[in-house]
C-alpha positions as CSV (number, residue, x, y, z in Angstrom):
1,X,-21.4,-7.0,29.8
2,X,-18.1,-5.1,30.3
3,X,-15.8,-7.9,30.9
4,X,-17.6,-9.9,27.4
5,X,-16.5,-6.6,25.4
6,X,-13.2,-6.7,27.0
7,X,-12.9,-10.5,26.0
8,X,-14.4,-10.2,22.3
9,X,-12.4,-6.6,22.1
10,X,-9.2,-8.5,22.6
11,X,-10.8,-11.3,20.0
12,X,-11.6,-9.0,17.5
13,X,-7.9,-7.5,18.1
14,X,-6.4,-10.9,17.2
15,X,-8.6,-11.3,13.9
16,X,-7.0,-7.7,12.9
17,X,-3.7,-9.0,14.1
18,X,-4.2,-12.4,12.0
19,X,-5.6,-10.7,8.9
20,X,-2.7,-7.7,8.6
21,X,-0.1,-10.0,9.4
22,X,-1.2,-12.2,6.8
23,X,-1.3,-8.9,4.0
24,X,2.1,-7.8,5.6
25,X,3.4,-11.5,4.1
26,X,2.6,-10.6,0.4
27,X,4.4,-8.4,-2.2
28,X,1.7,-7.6,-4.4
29,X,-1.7,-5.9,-3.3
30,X,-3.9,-8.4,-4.4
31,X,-2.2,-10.8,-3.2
32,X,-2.4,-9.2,0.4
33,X,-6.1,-8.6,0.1
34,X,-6.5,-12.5,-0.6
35,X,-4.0,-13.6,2.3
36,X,-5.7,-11.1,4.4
37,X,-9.5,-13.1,3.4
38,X,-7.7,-16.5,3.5
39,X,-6.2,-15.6,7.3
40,X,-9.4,-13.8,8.5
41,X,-11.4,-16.9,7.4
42,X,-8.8,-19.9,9.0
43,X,-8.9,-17.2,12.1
44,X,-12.8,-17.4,12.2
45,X,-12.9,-21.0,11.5
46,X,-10.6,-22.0,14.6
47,X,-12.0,-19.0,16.7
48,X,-15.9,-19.3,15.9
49,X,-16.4,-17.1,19.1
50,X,-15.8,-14.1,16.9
51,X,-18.8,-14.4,15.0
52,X,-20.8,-14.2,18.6
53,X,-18.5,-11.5,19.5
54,X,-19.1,-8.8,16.5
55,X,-22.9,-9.9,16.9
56,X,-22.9,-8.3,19.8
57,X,-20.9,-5.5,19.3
58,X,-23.3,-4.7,16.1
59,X,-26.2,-5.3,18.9
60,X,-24.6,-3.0,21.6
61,X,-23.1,-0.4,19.6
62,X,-21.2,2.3,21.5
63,X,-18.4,4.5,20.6
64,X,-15.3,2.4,21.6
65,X,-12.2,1.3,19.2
66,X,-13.6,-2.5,19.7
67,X,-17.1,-1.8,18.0
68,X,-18.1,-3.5,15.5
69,X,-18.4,-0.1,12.8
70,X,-14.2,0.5,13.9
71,X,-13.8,-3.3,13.1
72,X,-15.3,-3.1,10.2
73,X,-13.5,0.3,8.7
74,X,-10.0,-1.5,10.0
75,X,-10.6,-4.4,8.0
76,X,-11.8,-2.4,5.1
77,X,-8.6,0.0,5.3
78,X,-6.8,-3.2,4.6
79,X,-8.0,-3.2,1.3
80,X,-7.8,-0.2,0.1
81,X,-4.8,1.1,1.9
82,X,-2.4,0.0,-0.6
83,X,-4.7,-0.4,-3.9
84,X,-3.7,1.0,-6.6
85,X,-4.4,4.9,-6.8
86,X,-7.4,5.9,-8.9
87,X,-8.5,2.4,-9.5
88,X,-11.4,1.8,-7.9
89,X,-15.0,1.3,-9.9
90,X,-17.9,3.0,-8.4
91,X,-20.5,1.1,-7.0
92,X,-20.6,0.1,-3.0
93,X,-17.7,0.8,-0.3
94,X,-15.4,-1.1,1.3
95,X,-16.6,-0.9,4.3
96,X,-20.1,-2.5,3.0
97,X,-17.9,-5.3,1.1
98,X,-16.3,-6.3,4.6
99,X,-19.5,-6.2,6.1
100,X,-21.0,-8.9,3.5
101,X,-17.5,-10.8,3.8
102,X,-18.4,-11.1,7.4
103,X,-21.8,-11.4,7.4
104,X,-20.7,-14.7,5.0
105,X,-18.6,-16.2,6.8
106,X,-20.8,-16.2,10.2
107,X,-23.9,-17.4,8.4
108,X,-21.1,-20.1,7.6
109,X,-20.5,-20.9,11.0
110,X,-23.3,-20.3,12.4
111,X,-24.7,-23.1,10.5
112,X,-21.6,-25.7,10.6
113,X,-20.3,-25.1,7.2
114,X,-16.9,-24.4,8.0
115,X,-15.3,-27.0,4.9
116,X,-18.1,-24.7,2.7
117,X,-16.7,-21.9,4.0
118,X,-12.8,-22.9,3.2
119,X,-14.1,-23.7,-0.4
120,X,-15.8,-19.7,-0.4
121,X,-12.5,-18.1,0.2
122,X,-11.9,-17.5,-3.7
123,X,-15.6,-16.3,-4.3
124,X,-14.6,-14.2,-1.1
125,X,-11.4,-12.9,-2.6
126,X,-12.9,-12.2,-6.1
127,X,-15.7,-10.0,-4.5
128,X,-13.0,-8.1,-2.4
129,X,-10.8,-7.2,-5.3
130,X,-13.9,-6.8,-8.3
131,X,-14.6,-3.2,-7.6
132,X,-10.8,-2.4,-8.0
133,X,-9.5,-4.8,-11.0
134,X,-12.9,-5.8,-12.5
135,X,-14.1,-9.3,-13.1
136,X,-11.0,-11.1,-15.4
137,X,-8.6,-9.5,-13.3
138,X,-10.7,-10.0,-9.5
139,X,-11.0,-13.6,-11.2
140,X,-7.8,-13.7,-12.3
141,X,-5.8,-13.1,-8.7
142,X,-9.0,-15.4,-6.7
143,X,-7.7,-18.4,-8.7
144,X,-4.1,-17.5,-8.8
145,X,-4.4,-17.3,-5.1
146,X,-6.0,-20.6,-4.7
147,X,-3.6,-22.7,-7.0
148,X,-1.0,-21.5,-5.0
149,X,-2.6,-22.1,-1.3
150,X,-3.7,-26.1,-2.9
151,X,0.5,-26.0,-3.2
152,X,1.8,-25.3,0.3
């Protein structure tokens, strides 16, 4: 079992690498929130061996920096790192709305849905930023975001 966690620890390192990479590429931090979805989602897609990995980290829990809970809250900083201060709505945490993102997208490929799953990624991107900007605006950036990814 300790050389799979190595392997899907160093997996799980590229999907962080892949997803803040992809935020790094934006201005605006909605925009980085939906290049960081759109990245993490082509990354799961061509990778679908990171699904199986955080399964079992979720399964095997331990205290390590490749768990899946220290996944999770990386991913989730990446949201709210740069958000605008003061402008989140109450309701659930980041964490919890990186969890469902990733729960998703691996009931996705678990099942063979991947071109379903391509199509999700504004759905994905408006339920990432909805606690922050609120429906019209969540709405607002998801589409903006997918007009211009249909144009490169």
């Amino acid at each position: 079992m300790g050389g799979q966690r190595e392997v899907f620890g160093q997996l799980l390192g590229e999907l962080e690498g892949s997803v803040a990479g992809a935020c790094r590429s934006q201005d605006e931090w909605p925009a980085q929130v939906a290049a960081g979805i759109y990245a993490g989602v082509r990354f799961s897609i061509d990778h679908p061996q990171v699904v199986e990995a955080l399964l079992v980290l979720e399964r095997t829990e331990v205290a390590s920096k490749s768990g899946y809970t220290d996944t999770i809250e990386r991913l989730a900083a990446l949201i709210s790192r740069d958000a605008p201060a003061g402008s989140r709505l109450p309701g659930s945490t980041d964490e919890a709305l990186v969890a469902g993102i990733v729960g998703l997208v691996g009931d996705h490929l678990r099942i063979g849905r991947s071109e379903a799953l391509e199509a999700l990624r504004p759905d994905l991107v408006l339920l990432a930023l909805l606690p922050y900007l609120g429906f019209s605006g969540a709405q607002d950036w998801a589409n903006r975001f997918a007009a211009d990814e249909v144009r490169d």
